[in-house]
C-alpha positions in Angstrom: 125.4 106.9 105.8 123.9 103.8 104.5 120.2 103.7 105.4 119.2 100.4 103.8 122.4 98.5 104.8 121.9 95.3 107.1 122.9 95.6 111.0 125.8 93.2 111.6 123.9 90.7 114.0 125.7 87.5 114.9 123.9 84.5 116.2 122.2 84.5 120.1 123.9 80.2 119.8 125.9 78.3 118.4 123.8 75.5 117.5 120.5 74.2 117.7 117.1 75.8 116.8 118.1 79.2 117.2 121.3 79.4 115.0 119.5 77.5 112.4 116.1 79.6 112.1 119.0 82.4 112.2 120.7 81.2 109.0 117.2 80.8 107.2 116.2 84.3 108.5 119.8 86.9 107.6 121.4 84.6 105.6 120.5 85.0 102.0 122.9 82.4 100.1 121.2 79.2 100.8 118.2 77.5 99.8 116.3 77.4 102.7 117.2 81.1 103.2 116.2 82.1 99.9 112.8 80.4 99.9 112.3 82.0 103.3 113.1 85.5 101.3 110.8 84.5 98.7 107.6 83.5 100.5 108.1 86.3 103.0 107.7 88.5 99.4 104.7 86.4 98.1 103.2 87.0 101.7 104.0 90.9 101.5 102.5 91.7 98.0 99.6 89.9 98.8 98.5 91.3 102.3 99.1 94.6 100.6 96.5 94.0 97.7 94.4 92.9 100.7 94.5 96.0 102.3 93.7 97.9 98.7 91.1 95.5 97.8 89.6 96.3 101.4 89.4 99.4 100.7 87.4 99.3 97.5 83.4 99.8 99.1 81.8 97.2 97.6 84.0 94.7 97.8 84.3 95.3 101.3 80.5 94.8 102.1 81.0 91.7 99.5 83.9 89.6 101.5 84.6 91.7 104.8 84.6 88.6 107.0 86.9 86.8 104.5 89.4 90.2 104.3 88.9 90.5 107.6 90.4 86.7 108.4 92.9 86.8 105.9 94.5 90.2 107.3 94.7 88.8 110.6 96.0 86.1 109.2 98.9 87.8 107.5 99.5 90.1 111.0 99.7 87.1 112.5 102.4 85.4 110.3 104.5 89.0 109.9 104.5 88.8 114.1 106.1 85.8 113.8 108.6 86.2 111.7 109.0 89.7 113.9 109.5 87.8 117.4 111.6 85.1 115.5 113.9 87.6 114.1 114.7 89.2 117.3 114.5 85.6 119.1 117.9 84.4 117.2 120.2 87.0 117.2 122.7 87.9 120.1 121.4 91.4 121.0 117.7 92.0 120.1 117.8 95.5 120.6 120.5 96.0 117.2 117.8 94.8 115.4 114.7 96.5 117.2 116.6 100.3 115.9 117.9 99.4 112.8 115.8 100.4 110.0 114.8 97.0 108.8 113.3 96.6 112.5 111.4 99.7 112.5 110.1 98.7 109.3 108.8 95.3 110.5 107.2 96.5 113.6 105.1 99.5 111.5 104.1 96.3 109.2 102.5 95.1 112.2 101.2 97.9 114.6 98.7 99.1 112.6 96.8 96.2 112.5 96.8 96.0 116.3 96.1 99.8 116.6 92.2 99.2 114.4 91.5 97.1 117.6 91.4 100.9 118.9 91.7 103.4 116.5 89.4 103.3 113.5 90.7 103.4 109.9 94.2 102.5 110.9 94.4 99.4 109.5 95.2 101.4 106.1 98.5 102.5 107.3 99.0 98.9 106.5 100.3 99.5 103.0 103.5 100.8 105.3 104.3 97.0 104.3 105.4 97.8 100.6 108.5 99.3 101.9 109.2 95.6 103.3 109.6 94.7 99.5 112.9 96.4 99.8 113.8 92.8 101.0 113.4 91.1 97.2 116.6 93.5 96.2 118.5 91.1 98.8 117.0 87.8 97.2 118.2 89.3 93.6 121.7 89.7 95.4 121.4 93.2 94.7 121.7 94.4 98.4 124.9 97.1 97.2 122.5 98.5 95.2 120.1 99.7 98.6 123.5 99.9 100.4 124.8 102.5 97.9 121.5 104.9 98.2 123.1 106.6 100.8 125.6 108.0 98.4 122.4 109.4 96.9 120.9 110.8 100.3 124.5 111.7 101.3 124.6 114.3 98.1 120.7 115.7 98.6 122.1 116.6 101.9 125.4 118.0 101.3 122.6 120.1 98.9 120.4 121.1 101.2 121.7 124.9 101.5 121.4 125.8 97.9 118.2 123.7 97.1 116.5 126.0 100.1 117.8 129.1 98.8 116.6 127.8 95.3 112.9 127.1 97.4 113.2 130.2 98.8 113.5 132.3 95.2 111.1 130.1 94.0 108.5 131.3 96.8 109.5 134.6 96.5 108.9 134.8 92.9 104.9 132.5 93.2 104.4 135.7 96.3 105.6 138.3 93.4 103.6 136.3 90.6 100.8 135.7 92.4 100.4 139.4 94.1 100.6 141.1 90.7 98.0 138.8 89.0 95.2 139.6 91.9 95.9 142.9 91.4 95.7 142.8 87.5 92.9 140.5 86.7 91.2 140.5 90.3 87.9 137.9 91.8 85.7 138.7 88.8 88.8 136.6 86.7 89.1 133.6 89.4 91.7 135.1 91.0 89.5 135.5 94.1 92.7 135.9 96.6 96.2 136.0 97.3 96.6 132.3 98.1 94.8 130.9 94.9 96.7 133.3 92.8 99.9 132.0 94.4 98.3 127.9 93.5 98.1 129.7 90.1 101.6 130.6 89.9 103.1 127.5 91.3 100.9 125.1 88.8 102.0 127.8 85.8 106.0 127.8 86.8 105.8 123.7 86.8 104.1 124.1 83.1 101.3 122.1 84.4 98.5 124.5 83.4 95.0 123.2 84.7 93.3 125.6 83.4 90.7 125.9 86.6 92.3 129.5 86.6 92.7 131.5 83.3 93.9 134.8 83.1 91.6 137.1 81.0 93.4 140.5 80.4 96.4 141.2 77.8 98.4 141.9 80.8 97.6 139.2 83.0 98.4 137.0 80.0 102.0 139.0 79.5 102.8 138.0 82.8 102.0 134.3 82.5 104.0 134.1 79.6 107.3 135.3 81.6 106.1 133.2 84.4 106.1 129.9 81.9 109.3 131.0 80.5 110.9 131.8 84.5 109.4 128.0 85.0 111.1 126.3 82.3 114.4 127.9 83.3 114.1 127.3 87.0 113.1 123.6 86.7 116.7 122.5 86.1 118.2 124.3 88.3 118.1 121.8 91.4 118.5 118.8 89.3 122.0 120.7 88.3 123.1 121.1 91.9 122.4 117.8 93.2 124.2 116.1 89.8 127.2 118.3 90.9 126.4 117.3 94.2 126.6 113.9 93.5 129.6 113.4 91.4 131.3 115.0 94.3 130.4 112.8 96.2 131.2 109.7 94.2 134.5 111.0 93.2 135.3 111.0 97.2 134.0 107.8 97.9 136.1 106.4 94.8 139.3 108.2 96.1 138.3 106.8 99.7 137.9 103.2 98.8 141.2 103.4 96.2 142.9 105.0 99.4 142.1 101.8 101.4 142.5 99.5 98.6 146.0 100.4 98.6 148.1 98.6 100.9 151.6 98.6 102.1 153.5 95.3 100.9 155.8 95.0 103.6 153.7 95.7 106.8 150.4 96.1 105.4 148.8 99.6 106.4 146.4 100.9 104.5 144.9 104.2 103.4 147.7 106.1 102.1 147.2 109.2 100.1 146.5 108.7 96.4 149.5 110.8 95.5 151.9 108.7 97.9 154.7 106.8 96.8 156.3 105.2 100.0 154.6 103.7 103.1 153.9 106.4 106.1 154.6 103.9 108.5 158.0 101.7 107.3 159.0 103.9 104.3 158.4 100.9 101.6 157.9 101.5 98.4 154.1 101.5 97.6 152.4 100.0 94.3 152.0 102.4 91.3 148.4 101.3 91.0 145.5 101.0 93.2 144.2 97.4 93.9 140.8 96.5 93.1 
């Protein structure tokens, strides 16, 4: 699962000016391609401060027309570059679903949808998740590519990290049960819910102090509540580490597994424990190629 990786796309000609806007557009090693990459960044960062700067109230009755303009501007440019990436590739559609083209269109439908909807040209700052794009200009594309290493871990997790949730709500009911019984509406603990947002904001450690309890009790019990909160809080940063070394010690066996090819008729992915060649019995190499 690689949720930031690039779909392959190949070129909808060979030549003229649809293969060349194409190798400006997903091509990320050339000049051309890498100013392209560049102002499309410059352009990104600055319709989002637009947006923010819009949304401050007097300096929207100051320069509306002139925010207003410039936004329209920027929708304008992203729906360009939108149209031309799905005009130069083979099949549109690839593009359209992948995550990167979901991404784009969301830049760019909000604007449209304040010709309609009120207030939803502030879903505009969906645009900062375009500036995933700089980590390709910084060649550091394996880097996005490799999150879903991290994702795949979180949900090989999931099970124990919701029975983990789940103790952790049983104990905030418990916690916060007890405490409107002990110190009660006269203390701020006017209900069951707010003396469950008590419990929660005392097992993080936070401690607001908007709600205090008052009673020698009520304090006992806080004080095993802090104590249950500092032990608890590692617990899910514990399973997903475990989580993710498994995962990365699979992936490392799976990619020394391919690495490792037979010298005589070339298969690949032996086990990392074989010595001869599954297919024509030749002897294999003692180490793994990189």
């Amino acid at each position: 699962m690689r949720p930031f990786s690039a779909p392959q796309l190949n070129p909808a000609t060979a030549s003229g000016w649809r293969r060349t806007w194409f190798d400006i557009i997903y091509r990320h090693d050339t000049r051309p391609s890498r100013n392209f990459d560049l102002i499309l960044v410059v352009a990104i960062i600055a319709s989002i401060l637009v947006v923010m700067i819009d949304s401050v109230q007097h300096l929207h009755v100051a320069w509306s027309d002139w925010l207003y303009v410039i936004e329209w501007g920027f929708t304008a440019l992203f729906t360009i570059e939108y149209l031309l990436r799905l005009a130069v590739v083979k099949r549109p559609l690839r593009y359209a679903v992948s995550i990167w083209g979901i991404i784009d269109l969301l830049s760019i439908l909000p604007a449209y949808l304040s010709l309609f909807i009120p207030g939803a040209q502030s879903l505009l700052v969906v645009r900062a998740l375009r500036m995933l794009r700089v980590f390709r200009i910084l060649k550091l594309t394996r880097y996005i590519e490799e999150s879903g290493v991290l994702l795949q871990s979180l949900w090989r997790s999931r099970r124990k990290i919701l029975l983990f949730l789940f103790t952790v709500i049983t104990i905030t009911i418990i916690a916060g049960t007890l405490m409107y019984i002990i110190e009660g509406p006269a203390h701020g603990f006017s209900n069951i819910p707010a003396s469950m947002y008590w419990a929660v904001v005392t097992m993080a450690t936070v401690g607001f102090g908007d709600i205090v309890p008052q009673t020698v009790l009520g304090r006992f019990v806080t004080s095993v509540l802090i104590l249950i909160g500092y032990s608890i809080i590692a617990v899910p940063t514990g399973i997903y580490t475990a989580e993710l070394a498994s995962t990365m010690r699979e992936a490392d066996m799976a990619a020394r597994r391919d690495a490792r090819g037979c010298p005589q008729c070339g298969l690949e992915g032996h086990e990392p424990d074989a010595r001869h060649c599954r297919r024509c019995g030749s002897a294999l190499p003692d180490t793994f190629n990189k």
